[in-house]
C-alpha positions as CSV (number, residue, x, y, z in Angstrom):
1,X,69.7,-52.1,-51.5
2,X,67.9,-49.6,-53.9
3,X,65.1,-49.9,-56.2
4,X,65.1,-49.6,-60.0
5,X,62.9,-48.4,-62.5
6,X,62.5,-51.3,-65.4
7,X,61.8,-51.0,-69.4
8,X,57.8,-50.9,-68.6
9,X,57.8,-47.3,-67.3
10,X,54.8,-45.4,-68.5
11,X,56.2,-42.4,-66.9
12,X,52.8,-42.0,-65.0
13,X,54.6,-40.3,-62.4
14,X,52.5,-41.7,-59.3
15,X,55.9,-43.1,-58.2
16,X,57.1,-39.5,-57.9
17,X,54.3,-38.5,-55.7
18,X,55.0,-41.2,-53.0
19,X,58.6,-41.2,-52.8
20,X,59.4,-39.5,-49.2
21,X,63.2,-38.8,-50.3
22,X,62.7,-37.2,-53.7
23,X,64.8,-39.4,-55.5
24,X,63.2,-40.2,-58.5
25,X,63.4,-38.0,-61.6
26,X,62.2,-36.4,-63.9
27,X,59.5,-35.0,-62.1
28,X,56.8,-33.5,-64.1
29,X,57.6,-30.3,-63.4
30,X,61.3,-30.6,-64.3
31,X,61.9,-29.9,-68.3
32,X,63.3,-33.1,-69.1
33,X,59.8,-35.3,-68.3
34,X,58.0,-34.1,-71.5
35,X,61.1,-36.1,-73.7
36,X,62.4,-38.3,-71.3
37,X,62.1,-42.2,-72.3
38,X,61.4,-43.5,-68.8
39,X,61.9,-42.5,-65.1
40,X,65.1,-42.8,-63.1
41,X,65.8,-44.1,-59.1
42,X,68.4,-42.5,-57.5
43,X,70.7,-45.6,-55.8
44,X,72.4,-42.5,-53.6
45,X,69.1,-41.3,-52.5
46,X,66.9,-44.4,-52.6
47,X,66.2,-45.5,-48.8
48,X,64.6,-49.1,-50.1
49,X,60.9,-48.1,-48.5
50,X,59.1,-49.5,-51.6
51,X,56.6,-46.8,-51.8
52,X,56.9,-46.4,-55.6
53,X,56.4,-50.7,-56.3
54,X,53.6,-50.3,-54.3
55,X,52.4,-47.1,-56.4
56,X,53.5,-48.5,-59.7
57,X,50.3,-48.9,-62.1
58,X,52.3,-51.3,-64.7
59,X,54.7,-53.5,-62.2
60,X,57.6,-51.7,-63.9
61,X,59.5,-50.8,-60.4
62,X,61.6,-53.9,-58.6
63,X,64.6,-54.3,-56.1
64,X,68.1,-54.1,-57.4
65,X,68.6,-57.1,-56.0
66,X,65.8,-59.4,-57.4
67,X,65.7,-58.2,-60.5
68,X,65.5,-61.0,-63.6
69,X,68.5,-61.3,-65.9
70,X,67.0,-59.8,-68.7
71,X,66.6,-56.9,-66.1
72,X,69.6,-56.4,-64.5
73,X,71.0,-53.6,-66.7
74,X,68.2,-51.6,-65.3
75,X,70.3,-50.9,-62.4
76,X,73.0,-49.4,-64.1
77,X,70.5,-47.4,-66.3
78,X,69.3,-45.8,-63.2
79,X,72.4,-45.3,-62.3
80,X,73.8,-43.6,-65.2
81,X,71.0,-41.0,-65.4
82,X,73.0,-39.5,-62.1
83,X,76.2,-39.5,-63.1
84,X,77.6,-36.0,-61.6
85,X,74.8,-35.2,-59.7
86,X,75.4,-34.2,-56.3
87,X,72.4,-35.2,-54.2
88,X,69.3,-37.4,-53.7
89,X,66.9,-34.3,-55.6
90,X,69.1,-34.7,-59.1
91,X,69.4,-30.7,-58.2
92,X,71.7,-30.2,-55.6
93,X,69.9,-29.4,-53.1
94,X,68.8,-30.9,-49.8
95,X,71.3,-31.3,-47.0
96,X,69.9,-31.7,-43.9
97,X,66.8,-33.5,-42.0
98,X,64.4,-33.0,-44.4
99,X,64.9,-35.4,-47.3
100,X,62.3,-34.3,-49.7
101,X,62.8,-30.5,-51.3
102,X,59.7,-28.8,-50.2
103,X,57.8,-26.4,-52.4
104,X,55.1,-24.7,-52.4
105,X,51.7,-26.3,-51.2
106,X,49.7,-28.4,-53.8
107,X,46.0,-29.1,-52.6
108,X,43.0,-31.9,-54.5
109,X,41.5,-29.6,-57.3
110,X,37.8,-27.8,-56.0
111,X,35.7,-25.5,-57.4
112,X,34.4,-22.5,-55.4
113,X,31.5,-23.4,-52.8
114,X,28.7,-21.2,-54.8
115,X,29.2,-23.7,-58.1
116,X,26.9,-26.9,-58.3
117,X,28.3,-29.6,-60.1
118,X,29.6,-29.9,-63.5
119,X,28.0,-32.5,-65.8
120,X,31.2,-33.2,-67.9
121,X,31.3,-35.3,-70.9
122,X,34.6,-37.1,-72.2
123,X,34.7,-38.2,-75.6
124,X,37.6,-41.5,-75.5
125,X,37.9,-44.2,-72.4
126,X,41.9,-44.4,-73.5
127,X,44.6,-43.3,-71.2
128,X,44.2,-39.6,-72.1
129,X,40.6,-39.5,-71.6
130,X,40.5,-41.7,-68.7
131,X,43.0,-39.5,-66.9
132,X,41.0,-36.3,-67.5
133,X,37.8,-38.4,-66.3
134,X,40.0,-39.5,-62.8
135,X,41.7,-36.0,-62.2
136,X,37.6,-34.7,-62.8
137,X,36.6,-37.4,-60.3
138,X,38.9,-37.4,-57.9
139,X,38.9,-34.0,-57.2
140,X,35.6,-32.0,-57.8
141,X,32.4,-33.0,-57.7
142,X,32.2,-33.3,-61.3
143,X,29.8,-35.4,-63.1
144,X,31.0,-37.4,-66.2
145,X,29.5,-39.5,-69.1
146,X,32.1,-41.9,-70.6
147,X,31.2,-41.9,-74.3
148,X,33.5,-44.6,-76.8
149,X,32.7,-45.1,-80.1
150,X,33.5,-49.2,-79.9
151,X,31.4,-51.1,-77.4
152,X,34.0,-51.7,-75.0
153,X,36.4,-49.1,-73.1
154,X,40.4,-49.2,-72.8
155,X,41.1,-47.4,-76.2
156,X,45.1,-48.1,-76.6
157,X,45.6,-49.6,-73.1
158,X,43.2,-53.0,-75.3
159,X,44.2,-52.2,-78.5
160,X,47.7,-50.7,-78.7
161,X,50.2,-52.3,-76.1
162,X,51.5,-55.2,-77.4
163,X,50.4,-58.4,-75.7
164,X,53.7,-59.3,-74.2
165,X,53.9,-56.6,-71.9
166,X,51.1,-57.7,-69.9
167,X,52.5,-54.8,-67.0
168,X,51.8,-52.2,-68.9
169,X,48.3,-53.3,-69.6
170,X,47.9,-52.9,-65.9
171,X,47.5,-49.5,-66.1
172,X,43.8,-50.2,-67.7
173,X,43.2,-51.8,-64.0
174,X,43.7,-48.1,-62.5
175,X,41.5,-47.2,-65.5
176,X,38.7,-49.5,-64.5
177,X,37.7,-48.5,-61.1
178,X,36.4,-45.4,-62.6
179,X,33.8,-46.8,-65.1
180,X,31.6,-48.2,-62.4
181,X,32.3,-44.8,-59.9
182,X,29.0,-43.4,-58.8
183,X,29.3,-39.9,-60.8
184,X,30.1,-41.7,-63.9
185,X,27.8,-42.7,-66.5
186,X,29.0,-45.0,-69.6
187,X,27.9,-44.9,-73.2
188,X,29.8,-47.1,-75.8
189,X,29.2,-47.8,-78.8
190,X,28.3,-43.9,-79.6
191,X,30.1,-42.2,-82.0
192,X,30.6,-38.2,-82.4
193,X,29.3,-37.4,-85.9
194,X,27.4,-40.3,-86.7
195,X,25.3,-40.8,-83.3
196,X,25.1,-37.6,-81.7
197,X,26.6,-34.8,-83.2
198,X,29.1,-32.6,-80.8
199,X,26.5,-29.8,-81.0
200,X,24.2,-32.2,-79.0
201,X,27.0,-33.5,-76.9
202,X,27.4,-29.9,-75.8
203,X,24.0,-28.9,-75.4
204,X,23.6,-31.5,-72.3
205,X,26.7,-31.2,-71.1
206,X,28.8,-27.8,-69.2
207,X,31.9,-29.4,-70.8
208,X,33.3,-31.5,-73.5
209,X,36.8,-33.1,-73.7
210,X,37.3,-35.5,-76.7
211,X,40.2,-37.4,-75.9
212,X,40.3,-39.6,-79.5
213,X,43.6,-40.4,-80.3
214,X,45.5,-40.1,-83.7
215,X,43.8,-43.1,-85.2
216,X,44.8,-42.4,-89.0
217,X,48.9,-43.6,-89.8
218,X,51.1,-41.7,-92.4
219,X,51.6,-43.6,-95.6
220,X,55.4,-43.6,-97.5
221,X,54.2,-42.2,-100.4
222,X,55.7,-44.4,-102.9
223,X,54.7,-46.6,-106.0
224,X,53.1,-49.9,-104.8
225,X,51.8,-48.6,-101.8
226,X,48.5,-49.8,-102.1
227,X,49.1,-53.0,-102.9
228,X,47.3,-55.8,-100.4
229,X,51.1,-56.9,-99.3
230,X,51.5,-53.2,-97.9
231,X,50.1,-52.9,-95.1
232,X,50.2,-49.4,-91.5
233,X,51.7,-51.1,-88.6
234,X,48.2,-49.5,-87.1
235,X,46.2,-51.8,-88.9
236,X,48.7,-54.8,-87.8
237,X,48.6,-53.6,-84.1
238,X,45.1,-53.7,-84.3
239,X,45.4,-57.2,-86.1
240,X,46.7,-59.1,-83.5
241,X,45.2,-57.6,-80.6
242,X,41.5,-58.4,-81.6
243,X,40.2,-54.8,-82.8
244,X,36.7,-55.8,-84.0
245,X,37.2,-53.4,-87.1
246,X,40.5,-55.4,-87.9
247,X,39.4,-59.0,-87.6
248,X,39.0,-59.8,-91.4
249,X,42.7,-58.1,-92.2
250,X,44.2,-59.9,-94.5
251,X,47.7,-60.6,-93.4
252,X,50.3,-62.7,-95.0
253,X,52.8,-64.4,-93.0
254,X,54.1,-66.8,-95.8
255,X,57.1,-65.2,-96.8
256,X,60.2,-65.7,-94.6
257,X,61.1,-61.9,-94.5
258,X,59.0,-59.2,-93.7
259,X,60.2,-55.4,-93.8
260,X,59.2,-52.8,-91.5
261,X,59.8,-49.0,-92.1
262,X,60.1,-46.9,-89.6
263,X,62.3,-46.7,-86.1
264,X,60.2,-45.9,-82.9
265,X,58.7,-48.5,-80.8
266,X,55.7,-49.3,-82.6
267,X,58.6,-51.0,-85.2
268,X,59.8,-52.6,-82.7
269,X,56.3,-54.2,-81.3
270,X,55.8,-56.0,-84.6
271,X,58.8,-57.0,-85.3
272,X,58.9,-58.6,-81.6
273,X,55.7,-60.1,-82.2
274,X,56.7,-61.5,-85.6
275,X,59.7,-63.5,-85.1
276,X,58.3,-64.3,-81.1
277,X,57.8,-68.3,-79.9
278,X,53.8,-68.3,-80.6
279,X,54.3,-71.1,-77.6
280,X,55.1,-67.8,-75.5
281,X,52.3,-65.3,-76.7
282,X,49.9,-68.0,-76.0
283,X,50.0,-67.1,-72.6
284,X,49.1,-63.4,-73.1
285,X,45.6,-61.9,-74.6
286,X,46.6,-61.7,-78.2
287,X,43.6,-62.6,-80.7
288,X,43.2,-66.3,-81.3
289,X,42.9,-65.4,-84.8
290,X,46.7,-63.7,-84.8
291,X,48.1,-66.7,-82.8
292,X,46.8,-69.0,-85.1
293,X,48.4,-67.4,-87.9
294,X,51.6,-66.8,-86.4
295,X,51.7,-70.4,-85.4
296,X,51.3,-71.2,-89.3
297,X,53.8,-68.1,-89.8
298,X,56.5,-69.2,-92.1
299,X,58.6,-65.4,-91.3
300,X,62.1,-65.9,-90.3
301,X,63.3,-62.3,-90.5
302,X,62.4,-59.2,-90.0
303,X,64.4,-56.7,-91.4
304,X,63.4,-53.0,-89.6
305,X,64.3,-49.9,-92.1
306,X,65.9,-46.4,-90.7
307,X,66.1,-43.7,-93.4
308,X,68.6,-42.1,-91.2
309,X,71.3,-43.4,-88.9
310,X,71.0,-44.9,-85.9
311,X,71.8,-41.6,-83.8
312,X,68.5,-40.5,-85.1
313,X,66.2,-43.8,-84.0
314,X,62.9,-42.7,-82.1
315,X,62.8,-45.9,-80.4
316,X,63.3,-46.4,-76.5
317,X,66.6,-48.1,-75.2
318,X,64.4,-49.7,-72.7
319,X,62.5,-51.5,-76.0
320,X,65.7,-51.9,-78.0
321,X,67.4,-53.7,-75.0
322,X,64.5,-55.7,-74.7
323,X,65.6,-57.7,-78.1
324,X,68.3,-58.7,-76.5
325,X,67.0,-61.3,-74.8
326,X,64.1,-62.8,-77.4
327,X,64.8,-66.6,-77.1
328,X,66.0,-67.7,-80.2
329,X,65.8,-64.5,-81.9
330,X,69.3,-63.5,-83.3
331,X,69.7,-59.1,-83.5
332,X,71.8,-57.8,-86.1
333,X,72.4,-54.0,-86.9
334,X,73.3,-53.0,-90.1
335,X,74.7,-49.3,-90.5
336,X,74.5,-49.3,-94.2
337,X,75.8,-46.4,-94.9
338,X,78.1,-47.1,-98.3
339,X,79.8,-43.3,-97.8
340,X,81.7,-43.8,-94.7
341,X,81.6,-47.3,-93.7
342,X,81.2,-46.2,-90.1
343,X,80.8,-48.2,-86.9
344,X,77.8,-47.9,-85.1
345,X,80.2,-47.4,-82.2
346,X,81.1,-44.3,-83.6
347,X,78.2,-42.0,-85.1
348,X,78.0,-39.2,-83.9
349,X,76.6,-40.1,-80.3
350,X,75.5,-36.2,-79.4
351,X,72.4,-36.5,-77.0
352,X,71.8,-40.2,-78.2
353,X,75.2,-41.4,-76.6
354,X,72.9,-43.6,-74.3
355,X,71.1,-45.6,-77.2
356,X,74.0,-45.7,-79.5
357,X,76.0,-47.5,-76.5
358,X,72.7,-49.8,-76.3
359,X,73.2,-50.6,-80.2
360,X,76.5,-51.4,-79.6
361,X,76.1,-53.7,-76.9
362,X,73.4,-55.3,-79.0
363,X,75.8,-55.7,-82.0
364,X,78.5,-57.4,-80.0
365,X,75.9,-59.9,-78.3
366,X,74.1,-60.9,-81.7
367,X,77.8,-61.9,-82.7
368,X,78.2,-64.3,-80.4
369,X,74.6,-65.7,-79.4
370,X,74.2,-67.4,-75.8
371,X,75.6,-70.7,-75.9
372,X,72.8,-73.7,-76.6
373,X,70.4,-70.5,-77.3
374,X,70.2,-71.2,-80.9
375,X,68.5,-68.8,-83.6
376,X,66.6,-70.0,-86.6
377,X,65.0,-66.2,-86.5
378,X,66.4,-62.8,-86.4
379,X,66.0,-58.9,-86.4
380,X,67.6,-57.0,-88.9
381,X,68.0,-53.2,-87.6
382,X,69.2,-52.0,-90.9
383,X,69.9,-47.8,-90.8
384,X,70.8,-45.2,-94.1
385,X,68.0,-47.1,-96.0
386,X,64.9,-45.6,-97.4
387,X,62.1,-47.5,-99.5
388,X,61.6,-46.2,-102.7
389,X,59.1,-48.8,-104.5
390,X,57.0,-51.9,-103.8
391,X,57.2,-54.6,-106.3
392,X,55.4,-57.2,-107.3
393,X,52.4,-58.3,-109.3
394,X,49.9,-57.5,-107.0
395,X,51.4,-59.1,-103.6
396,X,54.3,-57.1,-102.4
397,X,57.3,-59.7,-103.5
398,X,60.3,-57.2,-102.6
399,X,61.1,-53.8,-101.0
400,X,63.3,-51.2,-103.5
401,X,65.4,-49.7,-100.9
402,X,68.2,-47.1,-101.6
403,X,71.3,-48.3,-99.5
404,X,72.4,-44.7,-98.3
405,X,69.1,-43.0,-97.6
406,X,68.2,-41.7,-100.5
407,X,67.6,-38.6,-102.0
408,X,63.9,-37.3,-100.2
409,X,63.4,-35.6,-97.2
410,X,67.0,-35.8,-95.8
411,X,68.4,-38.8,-97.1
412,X,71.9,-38.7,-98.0
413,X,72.0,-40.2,-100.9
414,X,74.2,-41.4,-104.0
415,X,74.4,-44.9,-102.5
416,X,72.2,-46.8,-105.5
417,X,69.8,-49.1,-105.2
418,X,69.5,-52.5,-103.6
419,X,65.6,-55.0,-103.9
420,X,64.8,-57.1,-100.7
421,X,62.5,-59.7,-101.3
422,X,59.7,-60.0,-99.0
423,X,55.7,-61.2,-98.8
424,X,55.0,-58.0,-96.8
425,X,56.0,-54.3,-95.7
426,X,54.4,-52.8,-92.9
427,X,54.9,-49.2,-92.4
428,X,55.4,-47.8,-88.9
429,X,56.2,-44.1,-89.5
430,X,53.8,-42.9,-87.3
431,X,50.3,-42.0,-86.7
432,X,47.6,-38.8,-87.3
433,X,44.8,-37.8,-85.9
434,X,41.6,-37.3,-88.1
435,X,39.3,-34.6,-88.2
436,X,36.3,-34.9,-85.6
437,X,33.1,-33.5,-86.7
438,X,32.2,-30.0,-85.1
439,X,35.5,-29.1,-84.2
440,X,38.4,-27.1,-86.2
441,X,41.2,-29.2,-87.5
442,X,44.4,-28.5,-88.1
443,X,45.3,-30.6,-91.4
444,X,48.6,-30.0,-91.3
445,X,49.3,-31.3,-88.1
446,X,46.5,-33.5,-87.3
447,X,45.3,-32.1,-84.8
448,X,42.9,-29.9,-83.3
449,X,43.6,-26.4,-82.5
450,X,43.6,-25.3,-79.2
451,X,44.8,-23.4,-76.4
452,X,45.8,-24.9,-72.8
453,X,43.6,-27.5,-74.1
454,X,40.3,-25.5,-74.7
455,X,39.7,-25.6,-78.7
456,X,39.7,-22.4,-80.8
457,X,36.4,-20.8,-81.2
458,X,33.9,-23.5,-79.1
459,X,33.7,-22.4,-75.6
460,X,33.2,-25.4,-73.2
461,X,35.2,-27.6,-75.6
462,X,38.6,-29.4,-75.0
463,X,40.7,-31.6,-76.2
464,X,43.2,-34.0,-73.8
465,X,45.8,-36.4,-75.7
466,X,47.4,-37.1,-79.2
467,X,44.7,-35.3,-80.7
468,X,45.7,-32.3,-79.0
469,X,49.1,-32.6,-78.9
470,X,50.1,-35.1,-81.7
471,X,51.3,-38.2,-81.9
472,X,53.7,-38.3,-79.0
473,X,54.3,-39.6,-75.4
474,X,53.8,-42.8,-73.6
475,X,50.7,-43.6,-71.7
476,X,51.8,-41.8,-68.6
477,X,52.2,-38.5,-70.6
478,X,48.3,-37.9,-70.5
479,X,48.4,-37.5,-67.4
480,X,50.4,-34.5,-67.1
481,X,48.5,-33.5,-70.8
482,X,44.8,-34.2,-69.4
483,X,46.0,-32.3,-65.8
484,X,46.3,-28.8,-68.3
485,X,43.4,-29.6,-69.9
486,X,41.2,-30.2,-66.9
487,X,42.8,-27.0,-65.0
488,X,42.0,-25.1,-68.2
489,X,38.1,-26.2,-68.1
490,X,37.7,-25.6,-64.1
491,X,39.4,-22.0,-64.7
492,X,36.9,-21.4,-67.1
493,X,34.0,-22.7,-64.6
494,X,35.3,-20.5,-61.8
495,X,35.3,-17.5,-65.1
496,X,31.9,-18.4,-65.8
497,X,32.7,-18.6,-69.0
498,X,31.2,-22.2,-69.7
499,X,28.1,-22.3,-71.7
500,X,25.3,-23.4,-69.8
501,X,23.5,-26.8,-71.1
502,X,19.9,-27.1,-72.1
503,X,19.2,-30.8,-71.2
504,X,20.1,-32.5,-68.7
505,X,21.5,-36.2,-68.2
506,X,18.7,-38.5,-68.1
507,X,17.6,-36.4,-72.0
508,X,21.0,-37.4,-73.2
509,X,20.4,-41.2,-72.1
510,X,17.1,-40.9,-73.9
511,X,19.1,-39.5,-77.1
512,X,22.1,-41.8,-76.9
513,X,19.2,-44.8,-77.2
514,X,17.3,-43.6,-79.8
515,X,20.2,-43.3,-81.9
516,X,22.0,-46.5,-81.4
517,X,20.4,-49.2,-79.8
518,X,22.6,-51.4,-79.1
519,X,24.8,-49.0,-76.3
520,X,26.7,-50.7,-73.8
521,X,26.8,-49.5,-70.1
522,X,29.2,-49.6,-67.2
523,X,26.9,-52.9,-66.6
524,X,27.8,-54.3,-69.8
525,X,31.2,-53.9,-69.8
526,X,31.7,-55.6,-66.5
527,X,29.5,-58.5,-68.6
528,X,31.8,-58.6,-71.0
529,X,34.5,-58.3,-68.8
530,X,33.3,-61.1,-66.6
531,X,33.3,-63.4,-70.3
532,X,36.7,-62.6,-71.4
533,X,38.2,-63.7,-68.3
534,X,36.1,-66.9,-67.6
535,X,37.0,-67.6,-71.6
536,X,41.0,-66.7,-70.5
537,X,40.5,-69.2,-67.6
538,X,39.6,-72.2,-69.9
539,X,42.5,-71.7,-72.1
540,X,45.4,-71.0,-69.2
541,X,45.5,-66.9,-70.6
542,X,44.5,-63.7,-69.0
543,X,41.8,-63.3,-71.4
544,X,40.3,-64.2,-74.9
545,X,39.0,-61.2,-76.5
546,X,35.8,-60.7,-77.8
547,X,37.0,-59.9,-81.6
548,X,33.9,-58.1,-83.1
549,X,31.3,-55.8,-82.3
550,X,28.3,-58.2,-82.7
551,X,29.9,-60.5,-80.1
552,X,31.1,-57.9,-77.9
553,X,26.9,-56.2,-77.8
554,X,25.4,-59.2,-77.4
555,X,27.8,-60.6,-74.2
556,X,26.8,-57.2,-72.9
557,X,23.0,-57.4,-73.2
558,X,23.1,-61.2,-71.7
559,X,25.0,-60.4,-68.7
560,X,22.9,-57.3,-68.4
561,X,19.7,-59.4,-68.6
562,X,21.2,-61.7,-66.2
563,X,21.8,-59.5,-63.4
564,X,18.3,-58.0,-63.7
565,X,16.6,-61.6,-63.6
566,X,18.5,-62.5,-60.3
């Protein structure tokens, strides 16, 4: 029996690091693991110890053998990605006693013995930060101050994975430990440029990393846009998973169809959660307030738009397989492509031969559903179609779409025009990050300029995650993106090239109170914490958010006050 690696992988990589036989690839320091959708188990090579299940942060690793239906192609996926090879390292090497291929020597981080310890300050309690703040923890004796502008940590481990992929979420567990470690100090509910500026963030600190995301999305561009039935797949994300500046969106669900542009995973999240049993997602943390809408949810079809073919979609297989197997949810692709005609089957597979034969599998199940399934709801994956205009008279009523691409920005054009009614249009083409105050920006790509993670022109300042590297990678791609940055800032400690602070930790508490009163601590968020949970209890769900900011201080203060009255 082997093990396989499942649709969840976060490409964290911590399987890599335990497995004794070297049999699971990429590893980060093979090419393919910056681009790679997910990790691979070699069946050849596995030797069924169940040292990576046991590592797994998000549950995504099972045996061959007891894995679910819906799961079972995993094992051929796996499979697949060693096609050729010729031994347990996916290299070639390795014949002989020693299973693993042995390098050279990799020791725990350290600083040299004449350095005291550095008070480090990371801006973001999201994956990117919170991996910089573990590799800083773990190994050096570095102090660190957990700063967030919302009152409550987990950045887009809370607010970005959909809630029904509860295994993912798990990663935020991992996360967790940290926020109460005895080197680390928490301070949410402060924000860089309206709190404390990053001038004062430096000046009692030997090191900044902001770690703050890509929170803006791109817009389409095109008449009607701002129209309130128009709305980022950001702001819908945030919607339904209780952000507390999203609770008062305004989001129609009383049109049966709903179009989404774009074709990466985020597309695929809310269309999931659209046409979904709300029976199902009951059991999962979304907001009440998005359950109880999607309960009332009169959307029957969500119809996902790819200016391009579907050799050029951005989404996962792992995701797109996942359709497969929504319970009365019917998949149909559309190649609209008026020029050729072609099959799905047949364009041009190139280095997308893998998801191509994933589409095609999907078109021949949504032709003939399970038996007794039934499917009053469906998914549309419609490609060579571009929106051109919203219409409607206020409300979005339909979607102008060429059928054939268009003309812009690589479109192919000359295939007319075709209107598909619809109460809203959500676009998912991708996010940006947003100028923080103090630091350079690069407005062209969103981000902040930098080198090996330390940003142009501002010694002792960093930058770790989407904001530093754009809008790319899964969760477990911080970790290889926050290990650069964090070897970048020690190598500039043992340079001495770190200005050195003029206050010290207790005169940034003092600062970060004066300016905003209502700052939660590590304290607080294990208060609030404590309330979701007890809240999740009474209602049979992991959780029930606390959906604004007002709510999420005050649970804070009262457990706080608690404690101290014990």
């Amino acid at each position: 029996m082997t093990y396989a690696i499942t649709q969840t992988c976060c490409n964290d990589a911590t399987c890599v690091a335990v497995c004794p036989v070297n049999c699971i690839h990429p590893t980060p320091e093979e090419r393919a693991f910056g681009s790679t959708e997910m990790l691979h188990i070699d069946p050849r090579a596995c030797i069924d110890c169940g040292a990576c299940a046991d590592a797994c942060p998000v549950d995504a690793i099972f045996p061959v053998d007891a894995l679910a239906a819906g799961q079972r192609e995993y094992a051929d996926i796996n499979a697949a990605y060693y096609e050729g090879e010729a031994s347990p390292s996916a290299g070639g090497e390795v014949d002989g006693p020693n299973f693993h291929v042995w390098g050279e020597p990799v020791f725990g981080r350290s600083l040299p013995s004449d350095f005291g310890p550095l008070r480090v300050a990371v801006v973001g309690t999201g994956p990117a930060g919170m991996y910089a703040a573990q590799d800083l923890l773990l190994h050096t004796a570095a102090e660190v101050t957990l700063i967030d502008r919302l009152p409550v940590a987990g950045g887009l481990v809370r607010y970005g994975v959909a809630p029904d992929h509860p295994a993912t979420k798990k990663v935020g567990d991992v996360f967790s430990r940290f926020h109460s470690h005895p080197r680390a100090r928490m301070h949410l509910g402060i924000e860089v440029g309206r709190d404390v500026t990053a001038e004062e963030l430096a000046a009692h600190h030997d090191a900044v990393i902001y770690a703050v995301g890509a929170s803006a999305d791109r817009r389409l561009g095109i008449p009607g846009e701002d129209s309130p039935g128009c709305l980022s797949a950001t702001a819908f994300v945030a919607w339904y998973n209780a952000h507390p500046e999203a609770v008062a969106q305004r989001v129609d669900l009383s049109a049966e169809r709903v179009v989404v542009v774009g074709n990466g995973n985020v597309a695929l999240d809310v269309a999931r959660i659209l046409v979904a049993d709300p029976e199902a997602l009951a059991g999962t943390d979304i907001a009440a307030h998005a359950l109880e809408a999607l309960r009332a949810s009169r959307v029957r079809e969500v119809v996902v738009l790819g200016r391009r073919g579907p050799g050029d979609a951005a989404y996962t297989r792992s995701e797109l397989l996942a359709l497969k197997h929504l319970p009365g949810v019917e998949l149909v692709v559309d190649d609209h492509d008026p020029r050729t005609g072609a099959a799905i089957d047949g364009a041009g597979a190139g280095d997308r031969a893998g998801l191509l034969r994933g589409l095609a599998r999907v078109r021949t199940d949504a032709a003939s559903p399970a038996p007794g399934r039934g499917t009053d709801r469906r998914i549309v994956l419609r490609f060579h179609s571009e929106p051109v205009e919203i219409l409607g008279d206020g409300d979005a009523r339909a979607v102008r779409v060429t059928a054939g691409g268009g003309t812009g920005g690589g479109g192919i054009g000359g295939g007319g025009t075709a209107d598909l009614g619809a109460g809203l249009l959500l676009r998912a083409i991708g996010y940006r990050g947003l100028p923080v105050p103090g630091l350079p920006f690069d407005e062209a790509a969103g981000t902040v300029p930098h080198e090996g993670g330390r940003v142009a022109g501002l010694p002792g300042s960093y930058v770790v995650g989407w904001i530093k590297r754009g809008p790319s990678g899964g969760i477990g791609a911080n970790r290889t993106c926050a290990a650069e940055t964090v070897g970048t800032l020690l190598a500039d400690a043992v340079a001495g090239t770190l200005p050195a602070p003029t206050g010290d930790a207790k005169a940034f508490r003092r600062l970060a109170r004066q300016r905003n009163r209502r700052v939660v601590d590590a304290r607080g968020l294990a208060a609030i914490e404590r309330a979701e949970r007890d809240r999740g209890r009474r209602e049979r769900r992991p959780r029930v958010k606390l959906a604004t900011v007002e709510e999420l201080v005050a649970t804070a203060r009262s457990g706080r006050l608690l404690r101290l009255t014990r």
